[in-house]
N, C-alpha and C positions, 0 to 999 in steps of 0.2 A: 572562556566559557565552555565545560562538557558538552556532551550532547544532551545530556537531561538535560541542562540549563536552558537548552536552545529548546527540548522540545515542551518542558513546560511553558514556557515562555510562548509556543508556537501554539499549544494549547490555549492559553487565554483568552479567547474570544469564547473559544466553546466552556470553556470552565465557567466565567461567569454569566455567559447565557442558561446553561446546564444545571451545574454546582450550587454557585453562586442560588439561583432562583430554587433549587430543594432545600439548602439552608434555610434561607426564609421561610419557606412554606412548612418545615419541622420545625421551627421555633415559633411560627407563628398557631402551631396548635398546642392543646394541653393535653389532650389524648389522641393515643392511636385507633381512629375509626377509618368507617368507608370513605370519610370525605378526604380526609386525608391521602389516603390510596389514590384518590380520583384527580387529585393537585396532580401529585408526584408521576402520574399517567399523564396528562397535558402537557406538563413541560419534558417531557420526555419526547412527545411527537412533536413538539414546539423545535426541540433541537434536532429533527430529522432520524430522530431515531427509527421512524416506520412504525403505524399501528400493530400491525401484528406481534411485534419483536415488542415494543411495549406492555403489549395487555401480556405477553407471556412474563415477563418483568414481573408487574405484580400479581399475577398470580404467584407467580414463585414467593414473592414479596407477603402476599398474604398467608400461603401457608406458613412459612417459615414464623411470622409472628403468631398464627397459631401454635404451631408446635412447641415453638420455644418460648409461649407465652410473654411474650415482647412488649411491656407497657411503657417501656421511655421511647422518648422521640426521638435519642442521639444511638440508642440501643436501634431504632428503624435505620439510620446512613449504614452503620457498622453491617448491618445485616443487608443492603443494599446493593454498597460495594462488592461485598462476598458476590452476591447474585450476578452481576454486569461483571466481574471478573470470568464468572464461569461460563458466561453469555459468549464474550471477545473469544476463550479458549488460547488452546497455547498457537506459538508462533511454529511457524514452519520454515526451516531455513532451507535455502535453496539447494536441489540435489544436483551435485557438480562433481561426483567422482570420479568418473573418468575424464582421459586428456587425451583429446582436447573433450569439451563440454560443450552443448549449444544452448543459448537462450534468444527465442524470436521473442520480441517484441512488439506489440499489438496495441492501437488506442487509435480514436478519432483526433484530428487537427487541434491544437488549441487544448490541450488537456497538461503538455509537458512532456509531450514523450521525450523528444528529441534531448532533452537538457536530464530526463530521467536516467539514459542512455549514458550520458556522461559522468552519471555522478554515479550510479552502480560500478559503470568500469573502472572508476576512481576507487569504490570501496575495496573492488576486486583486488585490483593493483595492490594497495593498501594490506591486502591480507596476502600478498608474496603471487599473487598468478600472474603470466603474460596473457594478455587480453588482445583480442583481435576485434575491431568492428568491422561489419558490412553494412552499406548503403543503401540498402534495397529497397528503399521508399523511395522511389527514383519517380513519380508522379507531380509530387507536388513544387511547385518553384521556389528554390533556394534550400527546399530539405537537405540534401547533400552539402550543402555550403553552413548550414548551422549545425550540420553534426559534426561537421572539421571544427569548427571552432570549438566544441566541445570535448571533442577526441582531442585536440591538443590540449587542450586544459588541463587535462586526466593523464596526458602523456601515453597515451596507446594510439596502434596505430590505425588506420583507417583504409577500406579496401570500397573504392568506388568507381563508376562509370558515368556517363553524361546523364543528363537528366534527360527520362522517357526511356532508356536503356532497361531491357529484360531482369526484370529484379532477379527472377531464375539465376541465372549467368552471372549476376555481380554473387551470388550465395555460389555457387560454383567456384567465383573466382578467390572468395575469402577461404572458402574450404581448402584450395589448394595452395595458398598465401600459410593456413592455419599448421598443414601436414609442414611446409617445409621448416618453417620459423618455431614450430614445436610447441606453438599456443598452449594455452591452458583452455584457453574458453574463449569459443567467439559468441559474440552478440550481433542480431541480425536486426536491424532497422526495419520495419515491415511497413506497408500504405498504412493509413490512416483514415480510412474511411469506412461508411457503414451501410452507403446508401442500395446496394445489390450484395446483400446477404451471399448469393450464389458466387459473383465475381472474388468475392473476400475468401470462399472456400475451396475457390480452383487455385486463388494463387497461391494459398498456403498450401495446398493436397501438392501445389507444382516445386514450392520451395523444401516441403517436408519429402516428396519421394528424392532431390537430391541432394538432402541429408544424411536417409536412409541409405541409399546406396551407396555414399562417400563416406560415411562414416556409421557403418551400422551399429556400432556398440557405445554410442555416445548416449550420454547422459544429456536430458531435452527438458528446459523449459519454456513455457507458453506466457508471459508476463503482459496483462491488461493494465494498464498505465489509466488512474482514473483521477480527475478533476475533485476532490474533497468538499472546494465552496459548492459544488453543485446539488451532495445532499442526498436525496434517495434519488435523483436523476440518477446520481450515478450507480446505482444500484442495478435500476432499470437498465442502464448499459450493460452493466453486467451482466442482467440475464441476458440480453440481444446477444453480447459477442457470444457467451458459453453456448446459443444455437450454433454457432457458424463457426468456434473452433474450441480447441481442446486447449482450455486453460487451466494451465497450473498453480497460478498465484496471482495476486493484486501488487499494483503499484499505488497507494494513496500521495496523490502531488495537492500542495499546495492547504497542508493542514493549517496553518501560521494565519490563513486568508479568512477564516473561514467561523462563525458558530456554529457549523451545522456538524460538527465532527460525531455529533453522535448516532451520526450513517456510520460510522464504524461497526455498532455493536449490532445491525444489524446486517452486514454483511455476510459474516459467517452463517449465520442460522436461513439465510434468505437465496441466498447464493450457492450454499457448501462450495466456496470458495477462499483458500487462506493468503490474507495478508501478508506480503511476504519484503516490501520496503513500503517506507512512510518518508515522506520531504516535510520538512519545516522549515525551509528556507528556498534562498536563492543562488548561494554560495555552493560550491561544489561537494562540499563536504557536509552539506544539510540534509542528505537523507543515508538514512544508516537502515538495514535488515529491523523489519517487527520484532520488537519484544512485547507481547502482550502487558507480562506483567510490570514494564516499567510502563506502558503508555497507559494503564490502567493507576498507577502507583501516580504518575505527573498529574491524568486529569480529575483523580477522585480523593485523594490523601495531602491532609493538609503539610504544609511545611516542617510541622513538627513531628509529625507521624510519618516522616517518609525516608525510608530506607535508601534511598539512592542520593540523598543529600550527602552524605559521605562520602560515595561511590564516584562522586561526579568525575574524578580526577581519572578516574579510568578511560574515560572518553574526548581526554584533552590531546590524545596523539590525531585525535579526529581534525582538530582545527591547522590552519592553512598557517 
């Protein structure tokens, strides 16, 4: 199975909560009026899309059948999708030009970071880098010991100290693990909590100056690892961490779990923060880099209408 296959498939909760119920509701009208708009608005927030990002939906939704004088009801999906495509917007891949490259890693307990961790450093691998991790969520009990199991999974290696150890100093000691071994990119295991805003921005200001000074010219991402089933919670998260640090992209775990995936489309517009991997699995090889336009293609175009049915085979060097 590609990875379309896996992320349609990982989709299906939200497609037939989502999809599934705007189907119905545009067959089950004869003309395109206000009531209709006002369906297609509900189940929209039904799927955690967020009010705001919905009513901007149909407005766009309305003019467009205005302008384009839109009286069929299959003519309203067609013109829909257009819309929540342009909502999602494009994917951003991660900036890793120079070598070595940093990505901290940031999310509350319980979200996937740890296993997100593993299966990134797996795509990395995957795409020709030497990958280095660091431990540095050295607080909480057995973090350290689940991200070895992870790190060997992925086959990279792993730079740690005891547990309660100066995360600082284990990021020091990967940096200097990174220069000799010739890294492509380390990734930094960061705490996991959220409860003293202030505490979460000395450690990273203490992890990030020595970065800066061990590797000034490295290319840096800031990666928020977020819970999918959770829905516009996780949104909210979102804004909380982007107070208290400088992030550069989203982690979506655990889309496969989940209807409410249509906290998706309102991320971007809520957040101005881009998507930058998605999990639909369990397996290591279940989260692959956002493509907007296939995750827009899997959960809104039918079987027949979808371009990446063909494609699939591209994504078969993905599986284990």
């Amino acid at each position: 199975m590609g990875f379309f296959s896996k992320l349609k498939k990982g989709l299906s909760k939200t497609k037939n909560a989502f999809v599934g119920q705007i189907n119905d509701v545009i067959k089950s009208f004869r003309k395109v009026d206000e009531d209709l708009l006002e369906e297609l608005e509900e189940i929209m927030i039904m799927a955690d899309m967020g009010a705001p990002t919905a009513e901007r939906v149909i407005e766009s939704l309305r003019d467009k059948i205005k302008t384009e004088n839109i009286k069929d009801s299959d003519e309203v999906k067609n013109a829909l999708v257009e819309i929540l495509s342009d909502e999602i917007g494009e994917g951003e891949p991660l900036k890793l030009d120079t070598k070595p490259s940093v990505i901290l890693v940031i999310g509350v307990n319980g979200v996937g970071k740890t296993t997100s961790i593993g299966k990134i450093a797996n795509s990395l691998k995957k795409d020709g880098k030497k990958v280095l991790v660091a431990a540095a969520d050295t607080f909480r009990a057995a973090a350290i010991d689940q991200l070895e199991v992870w790190c060997n999974r992925a086959g990279v290696e792993l730079i740690k100290q005891s547990e309660g150890a100066d995360p600082a100093s284990v990021v020091f000691d990967a940096i200097s693990a990174v220069k000799k071994r010739g890294s492509d990119v380390l990734i930094i295991d960061t705490a996991g909590r959220l409860h003293n805003k202030s505490n979460l921005m000395e450690e990273l200001a203490k992890i990030n100056r020595i970065i800066g000074r061990e590797l000034p010219d490295a290319d840096r991402e800031t990666l928020l690892v977020l819970d999918s089933t959770t829905g516009q919670n996780a949104v909210m998260q979102a804004k909380k961490f982007k107070e208290a640090a400088d992030i550069t992209g989203l982690v979506l775990t655990k889309l496969d779990g989940t209807a409410k995936g249509g906290a998706v489309f309102s991320i971007k517009s809520e957040v101005d923060i881009p998507v930058k991997f998605i999990g639909v699995g369990e397996k290591i090889d279940d989260m692959r880099p956002f493509d907007a336009k296939m995750f827009v293609s899997a959960l809104l175009k039918d079987a027949e209408d979808n371009e990446y049915q063909e494609e699939d085979e591209e994504y078969e060097e993905y599986e284990e």
